[in-house]
N, C-alpha and C positions, 0 to 999 in steps of 0.2 A: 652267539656262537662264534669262537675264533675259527680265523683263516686253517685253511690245512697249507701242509710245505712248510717250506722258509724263502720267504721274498718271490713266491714264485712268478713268473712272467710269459707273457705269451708273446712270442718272435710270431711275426705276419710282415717278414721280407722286406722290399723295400716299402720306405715310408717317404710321405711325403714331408717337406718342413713343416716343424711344428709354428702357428702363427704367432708366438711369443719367443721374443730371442732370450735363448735359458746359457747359463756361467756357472760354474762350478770350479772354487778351490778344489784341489786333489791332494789332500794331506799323505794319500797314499798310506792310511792304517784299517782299508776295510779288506776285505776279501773284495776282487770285483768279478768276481761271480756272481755274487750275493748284493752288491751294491747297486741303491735303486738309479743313483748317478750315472753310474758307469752304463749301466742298462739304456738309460736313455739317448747317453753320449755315444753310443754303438748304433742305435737307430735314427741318429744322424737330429736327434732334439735337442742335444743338450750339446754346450764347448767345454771342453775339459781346459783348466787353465792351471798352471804350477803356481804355486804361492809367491812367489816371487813376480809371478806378469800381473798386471793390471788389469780389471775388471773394467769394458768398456761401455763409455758414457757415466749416466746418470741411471744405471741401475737398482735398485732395491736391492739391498744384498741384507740377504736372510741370518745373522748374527748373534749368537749372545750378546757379545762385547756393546749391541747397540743402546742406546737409552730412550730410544720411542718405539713405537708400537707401529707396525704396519696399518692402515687406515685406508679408508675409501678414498680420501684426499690424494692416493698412491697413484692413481688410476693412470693418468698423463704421463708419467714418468715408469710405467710397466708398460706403456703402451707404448713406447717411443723406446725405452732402451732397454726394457725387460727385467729380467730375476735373475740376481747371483744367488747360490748356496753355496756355504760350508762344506763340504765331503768331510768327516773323521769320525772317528771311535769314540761315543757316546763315555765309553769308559776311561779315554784318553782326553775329554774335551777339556780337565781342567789346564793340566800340561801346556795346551796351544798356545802361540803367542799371538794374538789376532792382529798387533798392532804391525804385521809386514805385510799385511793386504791391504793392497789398494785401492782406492777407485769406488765406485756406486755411492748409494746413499745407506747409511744402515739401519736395518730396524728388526725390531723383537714381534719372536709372531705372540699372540696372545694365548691363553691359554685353552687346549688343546689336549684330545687322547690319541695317542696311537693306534692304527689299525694294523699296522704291519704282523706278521709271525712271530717278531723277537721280542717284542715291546709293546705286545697288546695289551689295549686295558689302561696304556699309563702315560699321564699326564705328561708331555711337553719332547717324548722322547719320540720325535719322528723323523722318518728317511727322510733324504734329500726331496725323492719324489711328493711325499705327504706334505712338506714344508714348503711347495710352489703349488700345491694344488690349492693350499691355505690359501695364500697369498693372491693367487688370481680369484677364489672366491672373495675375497676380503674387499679386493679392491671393485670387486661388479665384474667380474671376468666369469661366471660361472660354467658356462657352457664349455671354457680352457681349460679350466681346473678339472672336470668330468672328465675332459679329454685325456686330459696327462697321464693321470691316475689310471687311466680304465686300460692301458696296457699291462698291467696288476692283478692278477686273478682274486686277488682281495681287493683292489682299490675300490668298489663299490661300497665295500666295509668302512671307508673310511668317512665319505661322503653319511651315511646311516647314521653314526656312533657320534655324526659329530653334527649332524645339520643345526640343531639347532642353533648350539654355539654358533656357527660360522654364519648361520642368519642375520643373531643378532648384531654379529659382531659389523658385517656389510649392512646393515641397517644405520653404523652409525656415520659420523662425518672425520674428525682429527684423531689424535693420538691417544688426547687425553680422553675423549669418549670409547673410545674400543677401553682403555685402563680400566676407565671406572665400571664399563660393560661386564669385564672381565673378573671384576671381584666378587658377583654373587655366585658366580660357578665356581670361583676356585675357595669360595667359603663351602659351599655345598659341598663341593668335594673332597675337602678337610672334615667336614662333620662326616660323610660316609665312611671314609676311610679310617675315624677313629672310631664307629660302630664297626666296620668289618674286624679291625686288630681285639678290639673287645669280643668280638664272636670267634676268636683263633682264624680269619681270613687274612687275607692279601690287599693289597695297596689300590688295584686295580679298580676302575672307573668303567660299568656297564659290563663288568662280568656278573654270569648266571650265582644264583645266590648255591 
């Protein structure tokens, strides 16, 4: 069943720090009403950074532009300097120049469905929030990754739609094992998705038939 709203959120006042120090570029192309960044950067968990400042330390910073895979091997360096993400328009992502961000280390999340309201159902298209919740399960952080998410009146949904993936994927060790983890899912998900287009259906991954 999808989430009801759009991006909806629950405010519960003040917060305490969140135990993982979270970064976020701010391309400044969302709404941040709607934005699951901005949301967390108000409840005082997340740093909002201009593209132009540096990303500090040795953090994981969550990128297309990366050429490895986030991995369990992450753990030491999430645990010591945390998670940047990208902020931008899914629609505007090819535009970006990634190469004026600074700083962290970079990596590709693997493949992945979206829980969120705007993007449920499909592969790789998730909030800022969905993309560190990956990330801290990935790396053995799970109980973090619950946490982040669960200020989401859907973020439960996401944790559901996606466990297994994200089991396996923190089952493995380096970069290249989450890759290769990652190819029977995104073959299975190629073979559904060309049975649903042959039934007149959508693209979509764990929708109702």
């Amino acid at each position: 069943q999808e989430p009801r709203g759009e991006n909806e959120f629950e405010e519960r006042g003040e917060e305490a720090g969140f135990p993982v120090k979270l970064q976020m570029w701010d391309f400044g192309q969302c709404d941040p009403r709607r934005c699951s960044g901005q949301k967390l950067a108000r409840a005082g968990w997340m740093k909002s950074l201009r593209p132009n400042m540096r990303c500090r330390g040795n953090a994981i910073v969550l990128t297309p532009s990366a050429t490895q895979s986030v991995c369990p091997n992450d753990r030491e360096l999430v645990e010591r300097d945390g998670v940047c993400v990208v902020d931008c328009s899914w629609n505007l992502v090819d535009d970006l120049n990634f190469t004026v961000l600074r700083g962290g280390i970079p990596r590709l999340l693997p493949f992945l469905v979206a829980a969120n309201p705007v993007n449920y159902g499909r592969p790789f298209k998730l909030t800022c929030v969905e993309a560190i919740a990956a990330c801290l399960f990935i790396v053995g952080m799970p109980e973090a990754s619950v946490q982040v998410i669960s200020k989401f009146t859907w973020g439960e949904g996401f944790h559901k739609l996606n466990h297994e993936l994200l089991s396996s994927y923190a089952a493995c060790t380096d970069s290249a094992s989450v890759v290769a983890c990652q190819q029977g899912y995104f073959d299975a998900w190629e073979r559904e998705r060309e049975e649903r287009r042959s039934k007149g259906g959508g693209d979509g991954w764990g929708r109702g038939p």
